[in-house]
C-alpha positions as CSV (number, residue, x, y, z in Angstrom):
1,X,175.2,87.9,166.3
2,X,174.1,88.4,162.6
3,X,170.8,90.4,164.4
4,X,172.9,92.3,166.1
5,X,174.9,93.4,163.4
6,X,172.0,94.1,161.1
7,X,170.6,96.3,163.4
8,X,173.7,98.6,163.7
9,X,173.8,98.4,160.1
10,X,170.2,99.6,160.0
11,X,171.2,102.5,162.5
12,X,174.4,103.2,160.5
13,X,172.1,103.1,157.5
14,X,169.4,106.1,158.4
15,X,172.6,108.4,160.2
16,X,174.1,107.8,157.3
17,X,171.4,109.1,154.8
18,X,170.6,112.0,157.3
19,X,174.2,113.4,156.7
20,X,174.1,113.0,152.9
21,X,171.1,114.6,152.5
22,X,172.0,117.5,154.7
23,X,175.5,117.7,153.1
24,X,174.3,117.4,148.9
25,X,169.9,117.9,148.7
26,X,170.1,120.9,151.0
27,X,172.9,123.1,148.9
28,X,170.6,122.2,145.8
29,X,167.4,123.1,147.5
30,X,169.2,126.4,148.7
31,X,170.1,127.1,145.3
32,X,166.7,126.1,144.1
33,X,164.8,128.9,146.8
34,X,167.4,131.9,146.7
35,X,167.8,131.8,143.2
36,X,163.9,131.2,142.7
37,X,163.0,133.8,145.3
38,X,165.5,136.5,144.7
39,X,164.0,136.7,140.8
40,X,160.1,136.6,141.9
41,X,161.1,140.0,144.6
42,X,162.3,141.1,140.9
43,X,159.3,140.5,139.4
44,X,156.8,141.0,141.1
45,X,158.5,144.7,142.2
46,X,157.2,145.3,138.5
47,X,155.4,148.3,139.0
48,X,152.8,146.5,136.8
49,X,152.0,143.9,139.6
50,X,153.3,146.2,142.7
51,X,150.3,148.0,142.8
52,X,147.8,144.8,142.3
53,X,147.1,143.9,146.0
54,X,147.1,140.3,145.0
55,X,150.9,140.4,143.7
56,X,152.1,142.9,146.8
57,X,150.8,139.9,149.1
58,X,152.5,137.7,146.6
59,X,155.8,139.9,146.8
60,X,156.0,140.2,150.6
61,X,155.3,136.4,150.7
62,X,158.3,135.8,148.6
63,X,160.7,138.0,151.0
64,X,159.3,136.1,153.8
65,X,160.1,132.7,152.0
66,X,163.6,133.9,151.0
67,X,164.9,135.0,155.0
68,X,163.0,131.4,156.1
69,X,165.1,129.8,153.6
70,X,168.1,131.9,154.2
71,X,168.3,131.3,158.1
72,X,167.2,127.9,158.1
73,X,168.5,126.0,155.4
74,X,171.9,127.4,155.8
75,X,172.3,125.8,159.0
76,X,171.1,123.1,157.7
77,X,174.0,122.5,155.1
78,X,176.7,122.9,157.6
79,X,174.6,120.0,160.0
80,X,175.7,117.4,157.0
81,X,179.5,118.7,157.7
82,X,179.5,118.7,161.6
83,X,180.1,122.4,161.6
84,X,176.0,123.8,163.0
85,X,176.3,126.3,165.1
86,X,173.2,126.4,166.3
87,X,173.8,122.6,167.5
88,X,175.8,123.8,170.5
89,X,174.8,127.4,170.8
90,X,171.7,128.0,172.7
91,X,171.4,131.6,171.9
92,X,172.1,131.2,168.1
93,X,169.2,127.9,168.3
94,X,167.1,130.8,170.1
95,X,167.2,132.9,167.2
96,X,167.1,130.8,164.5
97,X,164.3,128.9,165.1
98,X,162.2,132.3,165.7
99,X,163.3,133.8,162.7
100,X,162.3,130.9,160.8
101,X,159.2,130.1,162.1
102,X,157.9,133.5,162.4
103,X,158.8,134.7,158.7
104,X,157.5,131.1,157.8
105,X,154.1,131.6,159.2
106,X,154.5,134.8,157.7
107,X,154.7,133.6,154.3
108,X,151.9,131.6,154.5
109,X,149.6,133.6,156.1
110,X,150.0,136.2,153.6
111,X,149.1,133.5,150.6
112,X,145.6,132.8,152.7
113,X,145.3,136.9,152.9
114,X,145.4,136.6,149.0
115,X,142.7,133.9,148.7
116,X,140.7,136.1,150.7
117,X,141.9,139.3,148.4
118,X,140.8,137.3,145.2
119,X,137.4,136.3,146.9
120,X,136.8,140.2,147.6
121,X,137.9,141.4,144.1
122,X,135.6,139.0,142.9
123,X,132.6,139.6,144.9
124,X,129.4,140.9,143.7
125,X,129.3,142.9,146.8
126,X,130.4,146.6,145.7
127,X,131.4,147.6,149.5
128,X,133.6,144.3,149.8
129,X,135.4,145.1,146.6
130,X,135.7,149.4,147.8
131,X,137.7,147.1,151.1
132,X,140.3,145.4,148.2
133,X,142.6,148.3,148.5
134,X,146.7,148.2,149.0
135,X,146.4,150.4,152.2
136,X,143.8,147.7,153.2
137,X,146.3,144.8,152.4
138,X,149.6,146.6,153.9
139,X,147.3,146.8,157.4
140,X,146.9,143.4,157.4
141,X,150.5,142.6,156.9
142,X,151.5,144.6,159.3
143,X,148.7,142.4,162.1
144,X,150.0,139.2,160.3
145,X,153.5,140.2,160.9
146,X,153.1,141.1,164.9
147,X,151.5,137.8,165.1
148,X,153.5,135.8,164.3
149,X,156.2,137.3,165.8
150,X,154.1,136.8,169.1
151,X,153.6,134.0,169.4
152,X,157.0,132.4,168.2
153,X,158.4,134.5,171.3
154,X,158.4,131.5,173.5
155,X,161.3,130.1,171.5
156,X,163.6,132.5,173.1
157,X,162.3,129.9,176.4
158,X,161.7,126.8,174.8
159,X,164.4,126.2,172.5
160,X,167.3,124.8,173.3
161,X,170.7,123.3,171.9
162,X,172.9,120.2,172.9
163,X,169.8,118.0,173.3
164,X,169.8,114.2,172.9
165,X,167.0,112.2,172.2
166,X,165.1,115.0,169.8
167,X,165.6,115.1,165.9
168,X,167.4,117.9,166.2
169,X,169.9,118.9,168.7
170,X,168.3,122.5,169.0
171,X,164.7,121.8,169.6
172,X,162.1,122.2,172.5
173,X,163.6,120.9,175.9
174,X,160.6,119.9,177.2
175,X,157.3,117.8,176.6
176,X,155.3,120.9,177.4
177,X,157.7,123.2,175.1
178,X,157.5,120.5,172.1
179,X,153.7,120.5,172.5
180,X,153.1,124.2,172.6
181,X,155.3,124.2,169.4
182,X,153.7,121.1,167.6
183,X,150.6,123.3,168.0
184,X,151.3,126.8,167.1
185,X,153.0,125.4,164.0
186,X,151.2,122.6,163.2
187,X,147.9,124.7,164.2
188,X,148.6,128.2,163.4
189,X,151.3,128.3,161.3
190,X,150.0,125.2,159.0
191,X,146.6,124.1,158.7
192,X,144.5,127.1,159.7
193,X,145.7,129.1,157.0
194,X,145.4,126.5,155.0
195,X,141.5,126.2,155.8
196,X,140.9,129.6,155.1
197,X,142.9,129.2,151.9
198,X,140.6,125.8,150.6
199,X,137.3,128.0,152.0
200,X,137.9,131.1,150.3
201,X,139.2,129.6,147.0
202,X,135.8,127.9,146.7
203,X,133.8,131.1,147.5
204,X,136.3,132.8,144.8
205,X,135.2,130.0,142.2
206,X,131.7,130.6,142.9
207,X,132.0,134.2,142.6
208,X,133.6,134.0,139.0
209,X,131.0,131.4,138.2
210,X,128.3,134.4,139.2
211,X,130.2,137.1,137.4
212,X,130.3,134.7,133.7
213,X,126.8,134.2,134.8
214,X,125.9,137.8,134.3
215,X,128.3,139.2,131.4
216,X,126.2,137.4,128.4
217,X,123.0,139.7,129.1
218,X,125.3,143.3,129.7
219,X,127.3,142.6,126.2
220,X,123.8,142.3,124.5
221,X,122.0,145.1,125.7
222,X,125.2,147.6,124.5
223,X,125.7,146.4,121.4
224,X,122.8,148.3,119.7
225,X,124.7,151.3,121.1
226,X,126.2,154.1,118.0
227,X,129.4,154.3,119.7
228,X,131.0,150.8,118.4
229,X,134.7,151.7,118.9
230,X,133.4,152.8,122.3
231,X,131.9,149.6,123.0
232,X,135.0,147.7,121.8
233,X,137.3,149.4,124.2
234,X,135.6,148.9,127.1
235,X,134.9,145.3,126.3
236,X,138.5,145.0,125.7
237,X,139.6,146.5,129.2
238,X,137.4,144.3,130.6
239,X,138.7,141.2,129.0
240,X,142.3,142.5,130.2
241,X,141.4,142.9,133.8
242,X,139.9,139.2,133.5
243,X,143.1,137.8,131.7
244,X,145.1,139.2,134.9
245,X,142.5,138.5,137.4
246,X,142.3,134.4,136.4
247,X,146.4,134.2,136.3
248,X,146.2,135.6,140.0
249,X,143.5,133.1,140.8
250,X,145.0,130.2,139.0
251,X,148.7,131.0,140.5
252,X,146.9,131.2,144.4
253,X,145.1,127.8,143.6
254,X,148.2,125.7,142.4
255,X,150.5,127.4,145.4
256,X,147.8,127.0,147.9
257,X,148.0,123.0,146.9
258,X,151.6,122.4,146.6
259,X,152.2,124.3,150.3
260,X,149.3,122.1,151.7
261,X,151.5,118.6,150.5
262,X,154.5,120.1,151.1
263,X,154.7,121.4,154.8
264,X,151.5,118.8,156.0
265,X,154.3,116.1,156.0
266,X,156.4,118.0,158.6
267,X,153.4,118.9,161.1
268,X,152.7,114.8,161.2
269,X,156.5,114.4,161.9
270,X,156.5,116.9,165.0
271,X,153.4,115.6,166.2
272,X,154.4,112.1,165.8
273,X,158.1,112.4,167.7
274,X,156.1,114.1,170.8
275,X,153.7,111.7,170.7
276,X,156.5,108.7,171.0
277,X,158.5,111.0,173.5
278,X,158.1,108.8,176.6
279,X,158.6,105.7,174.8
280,X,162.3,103.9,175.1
281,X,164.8,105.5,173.0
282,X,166.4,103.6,171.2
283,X,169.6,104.1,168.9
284,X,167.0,102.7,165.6
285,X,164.4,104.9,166.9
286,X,166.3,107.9,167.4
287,X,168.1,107.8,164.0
288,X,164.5,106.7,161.9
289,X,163.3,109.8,163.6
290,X,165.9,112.1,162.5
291,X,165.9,111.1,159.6
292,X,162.0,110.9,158.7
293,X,162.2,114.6,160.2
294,X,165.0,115.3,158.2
295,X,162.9,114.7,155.3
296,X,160.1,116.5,156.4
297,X,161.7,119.6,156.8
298,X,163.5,119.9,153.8
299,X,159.8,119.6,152.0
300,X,159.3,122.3,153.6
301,X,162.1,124.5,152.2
302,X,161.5,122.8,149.1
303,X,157.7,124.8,149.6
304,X,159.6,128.0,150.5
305,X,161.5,127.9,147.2
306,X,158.4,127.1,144.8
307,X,156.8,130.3,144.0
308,X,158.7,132.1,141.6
309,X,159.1,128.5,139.4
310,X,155.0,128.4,140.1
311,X,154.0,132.0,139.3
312,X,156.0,131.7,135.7
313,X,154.8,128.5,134.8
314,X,150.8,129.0,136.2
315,X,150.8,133.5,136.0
316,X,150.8,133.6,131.7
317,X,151.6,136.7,130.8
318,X,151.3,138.7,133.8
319,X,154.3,137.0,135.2
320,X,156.0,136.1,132.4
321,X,156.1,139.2,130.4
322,X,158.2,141.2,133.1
323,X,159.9,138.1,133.7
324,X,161.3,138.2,130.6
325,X,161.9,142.0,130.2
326,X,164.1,141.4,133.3
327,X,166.3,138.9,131.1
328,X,166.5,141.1,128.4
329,X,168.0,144.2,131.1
330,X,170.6,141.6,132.6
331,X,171.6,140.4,129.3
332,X,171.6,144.3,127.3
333,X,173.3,146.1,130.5
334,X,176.7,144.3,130.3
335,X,176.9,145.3,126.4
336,X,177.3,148.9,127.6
337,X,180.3,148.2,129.3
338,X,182.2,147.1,126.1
């Protein structure tokens, strides 16, 4: 009897958890992304950083992040109060889940686009650095974008709501549907970008290792130059477009890590449930997995909502400095009112 009783308890325990989370950890991690997100579109539509390929990447990132968070965390709030729509609704499941997973593959491609941006800018290649052009970069989007929109289509045929048995009522209804999306996310959306982001990064670190390599020799053949104050101010533009150049880098390098723990956890989670899909489903089982699910995916918003709070702390003055001039508008403008 006392077994029995401890293992409803256990049930009751992780159902229990599942709804408190979604009801109290999602509204701050909402609040956490949109507020985040909504100030880096401000930023980085700095016509200072616009214009950088690097930052537009970063920018159109950001938007991408923001509607992910925005049409899948919100549903995700109302699950902890019984009120989901997309629960019940097939055709609202249908759309949310493509909505989010496309602009979430979005988001991340784009940041593996930027490792490869910052491994062009820094080449010693001068036709690969003619290539690191905005109209080059807005292309790409553009193929990124369709992409993912393609092949997130089969949603529309996969998804699903009013399942039982899945850790989440709106979820593939099938063993082949969960398995095509366990792999276009866990594949495609997750760790390829990721590899390209790990091998470009390294290339990008070799390239500025060439670059300090060579600047030593250059500096000491110009300084017998007559021109001094000539000499000065190109030395000092190209000390500037280094300062901004290594806050990119050093901004791509720490997001490119914290996405990489962040959203892994939730490709094991997928593959994990589909792997366990013909085994007996239990009430224990089927509330752990929620619940470890849960958990997953709400790292992933948590990754959705990071960049502005990792541009500002790892961008220096390039981020910071229109950050703050930002402040100073929102604070000044109301004083013209009085």
């Amino acid at each position: 009897m006392s077994n029995i009783s401890s293992y409803e308890n256990t049930v009751e325990l992780f159902n229990n958890l599942t709804v408190q989370i979604d009801r109290y950890f999602t509204v701050f991690i909402f609040i956490f992304a949109v507020v985040g997100n909504s100030l880096n579109v401000l930023v980085l539509s700095q016509r200072t950083l616009r214009s950088n390929p690097c930052a537009w990447l970063f920018l159109t990132s950001t938007i991408a992040d923001l509607i992910s968070v925005l049409f899948g965390l919100t549903t995700r709030i109302l699950a902890g109060w019984a009120t989901d729509p997309t629960n019940t609704n097939s055709l609202l499941c249908k759309f949310r889940g493509f909505i989010l997973f496309s602009s979430r593959t979005t988001a991340f491609w784009l940041i593996a686009l930027a490792t490869v941006d910052r491994w062009i800018a820094s080449s010693r290649n001068a036709r690969y650095r003619q290539m690191n052009t905005l109209k080059n970069i807005k292309i790409c989007f553009i193929i990124v974008v369709f992409i993912s929109i393609s092949i997130y289509s089969q949603i529309f045929y996969c998804y699903k709501a009013n399942l039982v048995n899945t850790p989440l009522k709106c979820y593939g209804k099938s063993f082949v549907c969960q398995v095509i999306s366990d792999t276009l996310y866990g594949g495609i959306s997750v760790i390829l970008p990721l590899i390209l982001m790990i091998v470009f990064g390294l290339k990008t670190i070799f390239n500025i290792h060439q670059i300090q390599i060579r600047v030593h020799p250059r500096q000491i053949i110009t300084i017998g130059q007559n021109n001094p104050s000539k000499i000065i101010h190109s030395k000092e533009q190209s000390i500037q477009w280094k300062k901004q150049d290594r806050h990119l880098f050093s901004v791509l390098i720490t997001q490119v890590i914290v996405q990489g723990i962040l959203t892994l956890p939730q490709v094991v989670a997928k593959v994990y449930i589909t792997s366990t899909t013909f085994q007996i489903q239990t009430p224990l089982k089927s509330s752990f997995d929620h619940f470890i699910y849960n958990i997953a995916l709400l790292l992933s918003f948590v990754a959705n909502g990071m960049p502005f709070y990792i541009y500002t702390l790892c961008g220096g003055s390039s981020f910071q400095k229109p950050l703050l001039h930002i402040i100073h508008v929102i604070i000044k403008k109301p004083m013209y009112f009085k």
